[in-house]
PyMOL Python script that loads the backbone (N, CA, C, O; Angstrom):
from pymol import cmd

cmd.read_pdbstr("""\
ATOM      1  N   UNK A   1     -83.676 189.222 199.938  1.00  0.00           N
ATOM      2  CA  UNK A   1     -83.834 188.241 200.984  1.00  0.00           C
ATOM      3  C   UNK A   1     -84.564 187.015 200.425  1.00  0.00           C
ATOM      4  O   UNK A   1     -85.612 187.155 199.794  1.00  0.00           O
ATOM      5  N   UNK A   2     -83.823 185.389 200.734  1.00  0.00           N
ATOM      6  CA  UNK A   2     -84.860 184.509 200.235  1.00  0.00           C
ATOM      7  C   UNK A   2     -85.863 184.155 201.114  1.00  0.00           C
ATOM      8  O   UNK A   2     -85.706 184.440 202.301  1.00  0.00           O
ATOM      9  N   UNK A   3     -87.028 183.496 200.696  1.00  0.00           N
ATOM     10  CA  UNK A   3     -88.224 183.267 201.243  1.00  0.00           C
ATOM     11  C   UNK A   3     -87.964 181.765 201.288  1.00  0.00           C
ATOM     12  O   UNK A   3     -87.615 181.080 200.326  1.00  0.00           O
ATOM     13  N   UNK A   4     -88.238 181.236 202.863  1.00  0.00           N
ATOM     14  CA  UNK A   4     -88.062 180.037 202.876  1.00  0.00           C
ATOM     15  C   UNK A   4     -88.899 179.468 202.233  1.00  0.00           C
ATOM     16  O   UNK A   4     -89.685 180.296 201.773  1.00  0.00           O
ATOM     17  N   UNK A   5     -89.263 177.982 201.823  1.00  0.00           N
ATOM     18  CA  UNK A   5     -89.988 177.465 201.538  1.00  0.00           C
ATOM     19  C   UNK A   5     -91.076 177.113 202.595  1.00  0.00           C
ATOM     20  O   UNK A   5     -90.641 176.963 203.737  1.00  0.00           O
ATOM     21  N   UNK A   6     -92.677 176.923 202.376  1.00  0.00           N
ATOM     22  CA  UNK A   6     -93.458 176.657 202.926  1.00  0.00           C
ATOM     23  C   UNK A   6     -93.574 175.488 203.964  1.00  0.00           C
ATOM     24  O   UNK A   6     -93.093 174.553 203.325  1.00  0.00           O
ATOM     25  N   UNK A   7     -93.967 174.940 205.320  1.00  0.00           N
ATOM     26  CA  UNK A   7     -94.159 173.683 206.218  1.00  0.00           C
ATOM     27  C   UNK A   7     -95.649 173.547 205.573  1.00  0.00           C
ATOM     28  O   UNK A   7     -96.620 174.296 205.465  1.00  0.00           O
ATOM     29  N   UNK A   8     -95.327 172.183 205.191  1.00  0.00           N
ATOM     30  CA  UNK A   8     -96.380 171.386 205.346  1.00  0.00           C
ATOM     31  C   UNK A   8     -97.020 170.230 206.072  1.00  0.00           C
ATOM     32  O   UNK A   8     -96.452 169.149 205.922  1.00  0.00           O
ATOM     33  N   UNK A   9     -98.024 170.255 206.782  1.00  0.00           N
ATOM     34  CA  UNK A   9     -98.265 169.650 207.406  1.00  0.00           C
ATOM     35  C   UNK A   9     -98.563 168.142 207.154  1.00  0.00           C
ATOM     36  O   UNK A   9     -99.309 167.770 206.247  1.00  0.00           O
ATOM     37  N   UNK A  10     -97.827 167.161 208.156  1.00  0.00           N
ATOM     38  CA  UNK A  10     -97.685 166.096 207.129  1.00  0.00           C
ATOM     39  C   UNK A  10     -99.110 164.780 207.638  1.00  0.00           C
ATOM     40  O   UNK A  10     -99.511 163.794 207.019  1.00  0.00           O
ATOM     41  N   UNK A  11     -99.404 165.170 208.563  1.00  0.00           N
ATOM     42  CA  UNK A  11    -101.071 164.501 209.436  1.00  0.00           C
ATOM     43  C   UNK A  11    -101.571 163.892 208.141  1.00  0.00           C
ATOM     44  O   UNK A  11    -101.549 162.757 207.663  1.00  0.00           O
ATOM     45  N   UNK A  12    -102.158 165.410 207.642  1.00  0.00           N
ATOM     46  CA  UNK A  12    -103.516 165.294 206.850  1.00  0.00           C
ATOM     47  C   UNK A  12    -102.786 164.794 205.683  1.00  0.00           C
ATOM     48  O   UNK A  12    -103.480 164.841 204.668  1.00  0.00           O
ATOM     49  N   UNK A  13    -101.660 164.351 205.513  1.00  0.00           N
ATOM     50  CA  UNK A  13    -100.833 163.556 204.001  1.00  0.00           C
ATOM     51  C   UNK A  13    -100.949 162.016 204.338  1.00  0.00           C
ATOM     52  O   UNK A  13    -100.984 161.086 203.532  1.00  0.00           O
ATOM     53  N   UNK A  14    -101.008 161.957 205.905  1.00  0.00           N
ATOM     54  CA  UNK A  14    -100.723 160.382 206.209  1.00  0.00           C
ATOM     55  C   UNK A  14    -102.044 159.352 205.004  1.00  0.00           C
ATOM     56  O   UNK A  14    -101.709 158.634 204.062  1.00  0.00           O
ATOM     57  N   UNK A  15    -103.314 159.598 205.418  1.00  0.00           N
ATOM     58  CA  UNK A  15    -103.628 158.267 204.513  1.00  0.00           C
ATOM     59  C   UNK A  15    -103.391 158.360 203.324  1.00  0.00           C
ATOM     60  O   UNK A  15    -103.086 157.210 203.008  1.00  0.00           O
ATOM     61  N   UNK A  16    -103.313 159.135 202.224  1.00  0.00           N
ATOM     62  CA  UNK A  16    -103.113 158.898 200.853  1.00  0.00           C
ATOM     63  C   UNK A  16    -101.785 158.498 200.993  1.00  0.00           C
ATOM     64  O   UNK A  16    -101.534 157.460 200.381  1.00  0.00           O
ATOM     65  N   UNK A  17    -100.789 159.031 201.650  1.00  0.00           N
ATOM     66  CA  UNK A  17     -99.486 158.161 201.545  1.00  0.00           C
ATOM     67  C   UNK A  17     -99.052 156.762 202.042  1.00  0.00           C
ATOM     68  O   UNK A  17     -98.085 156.129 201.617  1.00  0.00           O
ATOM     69  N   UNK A  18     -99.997 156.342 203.097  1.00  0.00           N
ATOM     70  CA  UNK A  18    -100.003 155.200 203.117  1.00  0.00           C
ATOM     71  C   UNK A  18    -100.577 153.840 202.215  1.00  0.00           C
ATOM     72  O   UNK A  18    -100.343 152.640 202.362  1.00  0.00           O
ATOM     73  N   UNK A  19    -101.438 154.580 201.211  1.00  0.00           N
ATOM     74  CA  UNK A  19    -102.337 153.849 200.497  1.00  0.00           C
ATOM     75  C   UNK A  19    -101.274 154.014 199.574  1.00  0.00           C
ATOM     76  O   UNK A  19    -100.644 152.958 199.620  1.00  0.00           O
ATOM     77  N   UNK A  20    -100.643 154.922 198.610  1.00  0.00           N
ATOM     78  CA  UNK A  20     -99.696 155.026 198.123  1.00  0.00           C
ATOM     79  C   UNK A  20     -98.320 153.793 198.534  1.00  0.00           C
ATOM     80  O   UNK A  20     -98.071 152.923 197.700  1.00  0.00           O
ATOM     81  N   UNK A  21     -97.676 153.839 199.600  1.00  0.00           N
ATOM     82  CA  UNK A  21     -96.827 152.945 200.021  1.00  0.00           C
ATOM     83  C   UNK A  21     -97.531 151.810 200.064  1.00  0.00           C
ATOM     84  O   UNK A  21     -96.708 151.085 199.504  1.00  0.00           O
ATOM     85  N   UNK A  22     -98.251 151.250 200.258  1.00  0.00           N
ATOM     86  CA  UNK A  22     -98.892 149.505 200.490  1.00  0.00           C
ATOM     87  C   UNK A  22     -98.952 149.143 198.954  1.00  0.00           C
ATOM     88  O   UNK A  22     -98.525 148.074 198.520  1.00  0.00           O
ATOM     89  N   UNK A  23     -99.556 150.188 198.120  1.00  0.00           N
ATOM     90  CA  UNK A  23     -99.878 149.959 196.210  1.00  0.00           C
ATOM     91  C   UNK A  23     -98.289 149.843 195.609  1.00  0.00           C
ATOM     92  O   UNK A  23     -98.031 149.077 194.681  1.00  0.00           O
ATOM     93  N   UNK A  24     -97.515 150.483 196.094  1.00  0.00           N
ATOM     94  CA  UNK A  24     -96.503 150.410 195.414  1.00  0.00           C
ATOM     95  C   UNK A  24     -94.975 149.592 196.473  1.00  0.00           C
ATOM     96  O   UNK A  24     -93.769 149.748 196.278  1.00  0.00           O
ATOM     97  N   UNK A  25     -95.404 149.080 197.131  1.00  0.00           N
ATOM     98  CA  UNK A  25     -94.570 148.738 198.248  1.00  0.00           C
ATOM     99  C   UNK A  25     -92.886 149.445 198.969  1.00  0.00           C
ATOM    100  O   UNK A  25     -91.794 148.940 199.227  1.00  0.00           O
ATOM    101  N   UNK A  26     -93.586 151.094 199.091  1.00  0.00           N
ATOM    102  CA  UNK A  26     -92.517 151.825 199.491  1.00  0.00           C
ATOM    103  C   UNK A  26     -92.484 152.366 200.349  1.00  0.00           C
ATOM    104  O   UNK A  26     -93.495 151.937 200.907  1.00  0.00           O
ATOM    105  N   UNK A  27     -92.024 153.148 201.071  1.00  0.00           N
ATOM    106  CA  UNK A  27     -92.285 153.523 202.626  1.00  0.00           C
ATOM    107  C   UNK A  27     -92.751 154.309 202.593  1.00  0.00           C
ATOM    108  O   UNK A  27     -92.525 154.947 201.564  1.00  0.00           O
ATOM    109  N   UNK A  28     -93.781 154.981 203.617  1.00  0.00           N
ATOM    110  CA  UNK A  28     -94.239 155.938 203.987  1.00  0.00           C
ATOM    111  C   UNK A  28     -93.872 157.202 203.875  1.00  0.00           C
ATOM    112  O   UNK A  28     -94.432 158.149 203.323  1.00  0.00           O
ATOM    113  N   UNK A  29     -92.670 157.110 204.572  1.00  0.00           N
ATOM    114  CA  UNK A  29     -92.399 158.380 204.156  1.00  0.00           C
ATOM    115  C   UNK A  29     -91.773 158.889 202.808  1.00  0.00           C
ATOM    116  O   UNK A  29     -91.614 160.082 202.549  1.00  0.00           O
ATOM    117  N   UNK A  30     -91.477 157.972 202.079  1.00  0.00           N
ATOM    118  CA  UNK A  30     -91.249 158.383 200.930  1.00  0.00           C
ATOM    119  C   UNK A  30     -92.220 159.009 199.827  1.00  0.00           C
ATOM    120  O   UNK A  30     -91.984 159.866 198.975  1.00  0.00           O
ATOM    121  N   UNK A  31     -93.863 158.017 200.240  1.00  0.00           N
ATOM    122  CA  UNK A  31     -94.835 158.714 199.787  1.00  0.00           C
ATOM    123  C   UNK A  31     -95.233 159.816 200.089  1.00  0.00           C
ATOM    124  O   UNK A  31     -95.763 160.551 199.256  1.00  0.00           O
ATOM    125  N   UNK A  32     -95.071 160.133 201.264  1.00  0.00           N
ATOM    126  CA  UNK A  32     -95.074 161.866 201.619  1.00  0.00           C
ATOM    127  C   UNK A  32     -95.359 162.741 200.980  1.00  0.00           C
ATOM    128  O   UNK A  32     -96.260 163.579 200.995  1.00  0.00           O
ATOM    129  N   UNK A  33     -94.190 162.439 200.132  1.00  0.00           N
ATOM    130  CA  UNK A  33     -93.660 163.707 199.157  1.00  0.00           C
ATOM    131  C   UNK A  33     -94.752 163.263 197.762  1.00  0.00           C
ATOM    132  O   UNK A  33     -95.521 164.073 197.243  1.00  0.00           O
ATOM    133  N   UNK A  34     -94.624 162.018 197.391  1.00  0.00           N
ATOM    134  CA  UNK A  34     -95.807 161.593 196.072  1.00  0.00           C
ATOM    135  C   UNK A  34     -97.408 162.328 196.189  1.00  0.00           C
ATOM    136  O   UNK A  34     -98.170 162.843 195.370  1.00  0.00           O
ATOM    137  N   UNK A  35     -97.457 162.032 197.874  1.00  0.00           N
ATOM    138  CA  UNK A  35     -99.124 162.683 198.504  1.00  0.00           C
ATOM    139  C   UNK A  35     -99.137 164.041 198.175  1.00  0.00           C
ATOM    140  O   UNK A  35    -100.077 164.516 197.538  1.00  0.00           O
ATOM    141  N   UNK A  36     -97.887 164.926 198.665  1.00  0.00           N
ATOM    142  CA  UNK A  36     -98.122 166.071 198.658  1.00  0.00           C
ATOM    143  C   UNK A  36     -98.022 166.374 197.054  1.00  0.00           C
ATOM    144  O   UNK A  36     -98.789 167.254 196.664  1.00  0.00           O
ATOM    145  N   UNK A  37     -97.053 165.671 195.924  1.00  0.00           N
ATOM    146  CA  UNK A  37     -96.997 166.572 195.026  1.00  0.00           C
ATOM    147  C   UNK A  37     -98.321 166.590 194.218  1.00  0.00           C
ATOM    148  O   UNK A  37     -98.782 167.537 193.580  1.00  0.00           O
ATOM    149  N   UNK A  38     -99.007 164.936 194.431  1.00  0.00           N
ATOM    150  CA  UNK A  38    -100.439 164.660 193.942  1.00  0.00           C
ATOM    151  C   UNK A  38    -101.423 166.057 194.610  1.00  0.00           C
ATOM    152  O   UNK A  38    -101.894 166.937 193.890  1.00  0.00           O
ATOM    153  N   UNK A  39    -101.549 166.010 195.811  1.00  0.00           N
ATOM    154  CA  UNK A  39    -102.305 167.142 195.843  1.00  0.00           C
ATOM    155  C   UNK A  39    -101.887 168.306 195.077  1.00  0.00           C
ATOM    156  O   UNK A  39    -102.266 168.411 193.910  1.00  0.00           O
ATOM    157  N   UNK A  40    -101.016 169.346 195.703  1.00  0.00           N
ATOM    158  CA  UNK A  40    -100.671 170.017 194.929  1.00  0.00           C
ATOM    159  C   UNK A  40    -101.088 170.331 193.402  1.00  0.00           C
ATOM    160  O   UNK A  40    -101.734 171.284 192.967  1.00  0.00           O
ATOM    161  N   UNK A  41    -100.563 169.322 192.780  1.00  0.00           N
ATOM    162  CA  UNK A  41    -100.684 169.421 191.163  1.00  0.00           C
ATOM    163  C   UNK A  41     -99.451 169.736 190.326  1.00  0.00           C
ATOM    164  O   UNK A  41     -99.388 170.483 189.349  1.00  0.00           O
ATOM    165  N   UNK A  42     -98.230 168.835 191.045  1.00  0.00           N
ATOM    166  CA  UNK A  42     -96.944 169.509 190.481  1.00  0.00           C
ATOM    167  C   UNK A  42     -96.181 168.195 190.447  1.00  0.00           C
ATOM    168  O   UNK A  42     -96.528 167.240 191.143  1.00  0.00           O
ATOM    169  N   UNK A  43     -95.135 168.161 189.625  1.00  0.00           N
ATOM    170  CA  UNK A  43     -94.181 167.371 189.697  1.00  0.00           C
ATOM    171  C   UNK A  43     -93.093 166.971 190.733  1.00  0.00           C
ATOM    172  O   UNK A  43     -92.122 167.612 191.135  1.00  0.00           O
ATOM    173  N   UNK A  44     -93.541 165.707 191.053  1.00  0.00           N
ATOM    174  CA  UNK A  44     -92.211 165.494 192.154  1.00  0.00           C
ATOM    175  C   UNK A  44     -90.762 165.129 191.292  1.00  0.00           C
ATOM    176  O   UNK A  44     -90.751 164.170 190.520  1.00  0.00           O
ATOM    177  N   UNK A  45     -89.688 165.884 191.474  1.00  0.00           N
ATOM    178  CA  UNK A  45     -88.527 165.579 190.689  1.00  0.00           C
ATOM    179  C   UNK A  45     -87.233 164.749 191.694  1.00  0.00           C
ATOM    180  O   UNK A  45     -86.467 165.561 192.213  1.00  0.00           O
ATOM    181  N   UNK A  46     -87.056 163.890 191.874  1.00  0.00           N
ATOM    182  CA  UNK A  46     -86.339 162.930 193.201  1.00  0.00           C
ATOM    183  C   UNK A  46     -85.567 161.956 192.637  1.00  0.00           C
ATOM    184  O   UNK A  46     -86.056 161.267 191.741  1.00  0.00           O
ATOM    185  N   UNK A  47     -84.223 161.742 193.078  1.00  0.00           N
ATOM    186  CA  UNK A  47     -83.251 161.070 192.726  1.00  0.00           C
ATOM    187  C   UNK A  47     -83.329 159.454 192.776  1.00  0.00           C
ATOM    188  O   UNK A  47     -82.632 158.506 192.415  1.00  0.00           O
ATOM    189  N   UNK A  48     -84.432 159.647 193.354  1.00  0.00           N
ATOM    190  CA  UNK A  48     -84.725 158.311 193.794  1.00  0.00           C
ATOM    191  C   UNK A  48     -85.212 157.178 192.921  1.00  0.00           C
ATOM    192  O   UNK A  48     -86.437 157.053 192.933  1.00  0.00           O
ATOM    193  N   UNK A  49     -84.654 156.460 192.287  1.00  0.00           N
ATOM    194  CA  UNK A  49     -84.567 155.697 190.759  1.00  0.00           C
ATOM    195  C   UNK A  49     -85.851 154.696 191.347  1.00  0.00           C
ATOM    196  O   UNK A  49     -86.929 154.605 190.760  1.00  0.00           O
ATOM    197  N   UNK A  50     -85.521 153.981 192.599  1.00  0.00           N
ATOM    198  CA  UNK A  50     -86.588 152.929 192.801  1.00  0.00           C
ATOM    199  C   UNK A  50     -87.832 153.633 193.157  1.00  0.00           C
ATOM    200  O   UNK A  50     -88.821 153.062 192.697  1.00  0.00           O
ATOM    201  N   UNK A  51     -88.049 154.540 193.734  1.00  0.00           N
ATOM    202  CA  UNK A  51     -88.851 155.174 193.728  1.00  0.00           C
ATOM    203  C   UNK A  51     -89.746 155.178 192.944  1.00  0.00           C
ATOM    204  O   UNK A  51     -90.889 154.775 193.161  1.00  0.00           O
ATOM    205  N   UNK A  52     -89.103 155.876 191.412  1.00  0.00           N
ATOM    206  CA  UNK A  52     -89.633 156.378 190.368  1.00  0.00           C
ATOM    207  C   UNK A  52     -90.387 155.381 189.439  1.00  0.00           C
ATOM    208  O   UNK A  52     -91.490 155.506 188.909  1.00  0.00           O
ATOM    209  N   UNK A  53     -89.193 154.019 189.370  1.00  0.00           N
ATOM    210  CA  UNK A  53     -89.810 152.998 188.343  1.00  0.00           C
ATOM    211  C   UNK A  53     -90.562 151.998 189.210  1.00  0.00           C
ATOM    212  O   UNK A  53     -90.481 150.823 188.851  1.00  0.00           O
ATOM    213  N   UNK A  54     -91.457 152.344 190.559  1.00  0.00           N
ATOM    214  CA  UNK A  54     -92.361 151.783 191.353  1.00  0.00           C
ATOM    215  C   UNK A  54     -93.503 152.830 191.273  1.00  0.00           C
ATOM    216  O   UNK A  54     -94.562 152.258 191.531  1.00  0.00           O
ATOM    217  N   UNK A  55     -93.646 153.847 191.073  1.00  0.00           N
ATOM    218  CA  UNK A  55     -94.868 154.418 190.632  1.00  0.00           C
ATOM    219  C   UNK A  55     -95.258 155.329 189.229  1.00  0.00           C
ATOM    220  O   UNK A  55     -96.426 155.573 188.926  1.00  0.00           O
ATOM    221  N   UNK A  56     -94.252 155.721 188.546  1.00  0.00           N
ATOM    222  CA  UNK A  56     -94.553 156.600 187.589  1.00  0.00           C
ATOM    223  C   UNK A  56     -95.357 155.806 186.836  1.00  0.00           C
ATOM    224  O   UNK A  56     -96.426 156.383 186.638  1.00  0.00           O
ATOM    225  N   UNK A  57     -95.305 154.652 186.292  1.00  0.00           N
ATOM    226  CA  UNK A  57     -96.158 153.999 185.674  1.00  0.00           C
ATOM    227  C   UNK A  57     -97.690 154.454 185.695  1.00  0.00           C
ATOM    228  O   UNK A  57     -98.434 154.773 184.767  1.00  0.00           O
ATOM    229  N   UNK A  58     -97.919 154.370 187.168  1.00  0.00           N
ATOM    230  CA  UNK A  58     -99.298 155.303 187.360  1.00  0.00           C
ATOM    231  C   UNK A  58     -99.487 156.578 187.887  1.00  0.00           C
ATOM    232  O   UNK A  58    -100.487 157.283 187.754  1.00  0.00           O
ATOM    233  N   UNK A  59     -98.265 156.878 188.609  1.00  0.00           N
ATOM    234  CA  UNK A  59     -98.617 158.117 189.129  1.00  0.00           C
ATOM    235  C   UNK A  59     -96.763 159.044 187.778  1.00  0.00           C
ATOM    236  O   UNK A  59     -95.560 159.100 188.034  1.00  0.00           O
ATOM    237  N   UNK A  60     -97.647 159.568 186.418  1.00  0.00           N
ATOM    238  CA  UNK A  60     -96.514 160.052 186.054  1.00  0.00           C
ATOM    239  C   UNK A  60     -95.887 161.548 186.679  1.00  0.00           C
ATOM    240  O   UNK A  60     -95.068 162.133 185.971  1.00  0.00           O
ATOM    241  N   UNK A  61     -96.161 161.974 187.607  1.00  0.00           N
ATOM    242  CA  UNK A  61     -96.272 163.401 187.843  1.00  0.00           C
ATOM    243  C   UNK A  61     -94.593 162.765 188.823  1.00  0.00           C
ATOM    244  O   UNK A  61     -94.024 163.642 189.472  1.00  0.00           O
ATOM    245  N   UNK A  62     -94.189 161.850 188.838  1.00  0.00           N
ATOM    246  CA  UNK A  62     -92.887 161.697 189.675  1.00  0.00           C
ATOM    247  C   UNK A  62     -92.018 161.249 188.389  1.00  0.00           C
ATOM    248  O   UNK A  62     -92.148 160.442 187.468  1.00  0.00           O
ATOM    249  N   UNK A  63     -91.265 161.998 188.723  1.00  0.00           N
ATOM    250  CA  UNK A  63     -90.040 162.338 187.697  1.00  0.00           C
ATOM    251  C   UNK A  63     -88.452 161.839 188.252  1.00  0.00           C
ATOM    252  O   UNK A  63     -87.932 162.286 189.275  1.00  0.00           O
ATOM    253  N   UNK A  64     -87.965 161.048 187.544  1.00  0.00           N
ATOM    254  CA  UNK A  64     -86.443 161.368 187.527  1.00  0.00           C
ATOM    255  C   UNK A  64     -85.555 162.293 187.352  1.00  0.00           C
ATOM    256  O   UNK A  64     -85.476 162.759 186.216  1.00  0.00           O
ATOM    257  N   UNK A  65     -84.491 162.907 188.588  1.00  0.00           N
ATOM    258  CA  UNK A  65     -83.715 163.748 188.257  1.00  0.00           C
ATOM    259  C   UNK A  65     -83.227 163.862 187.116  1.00  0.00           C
ATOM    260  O   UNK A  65     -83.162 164.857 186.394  1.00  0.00           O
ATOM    261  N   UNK A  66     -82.791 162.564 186.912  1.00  0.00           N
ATOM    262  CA  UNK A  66     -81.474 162.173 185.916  1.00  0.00           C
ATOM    263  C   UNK A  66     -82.657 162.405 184.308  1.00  0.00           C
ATOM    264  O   UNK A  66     -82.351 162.037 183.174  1.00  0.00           O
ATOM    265  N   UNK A  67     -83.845 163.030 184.669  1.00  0.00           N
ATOM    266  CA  UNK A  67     -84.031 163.147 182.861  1.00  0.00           C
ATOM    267  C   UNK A  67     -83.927 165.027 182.731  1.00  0.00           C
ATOM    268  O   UNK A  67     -83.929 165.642 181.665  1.00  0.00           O
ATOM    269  N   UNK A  68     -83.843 165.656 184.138  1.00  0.00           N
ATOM    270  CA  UNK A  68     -83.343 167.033 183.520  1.00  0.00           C
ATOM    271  C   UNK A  68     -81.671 167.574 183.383  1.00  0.00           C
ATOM    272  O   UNK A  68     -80.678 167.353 184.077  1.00  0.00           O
ATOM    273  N   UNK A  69     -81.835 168.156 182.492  1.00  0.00           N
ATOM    274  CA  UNK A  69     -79.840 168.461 181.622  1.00  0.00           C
ATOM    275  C   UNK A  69     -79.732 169.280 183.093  1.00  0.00           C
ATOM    276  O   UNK A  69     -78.685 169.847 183.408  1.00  0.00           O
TER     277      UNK A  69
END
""", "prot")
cmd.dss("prot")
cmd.show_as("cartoon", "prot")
cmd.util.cbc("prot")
cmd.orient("prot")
């Protein structure tokens, strides 16, 4: 049987992701996912090209799909 993946609650993500979106001028909810993987301690891996070359610079833990085979 698979195990869904975990809900996370997205409240307590709102200010770092908003501080995130204003620094890098991207939407909110896209930082979401940057907030949560920063907490965490894991790599965000997302198709999302503008995304990527708007924060990896400083935040490298966000990754391009297109660099795994």
């Amino acid at each position: 049987m698979n195990e869904l993946p975990p809900l996370v609650a997205a409240v307590p993500l709102l200010p770092r992701a908003l501080e995130i979106a204003k620094q890098f001028q991207q939407t909110v909810y896209d930082c979401l996912y940057v907030a949560l993987a920063e907490r965490e301690g894991c790599e965000l891996l997302t198709a999302d090209d503008k995304l990527v070359k708007a924060v990896q610079p400083t935040l490298p833990f966000v990754v391009p799909l297109s660099s795994r085979p």
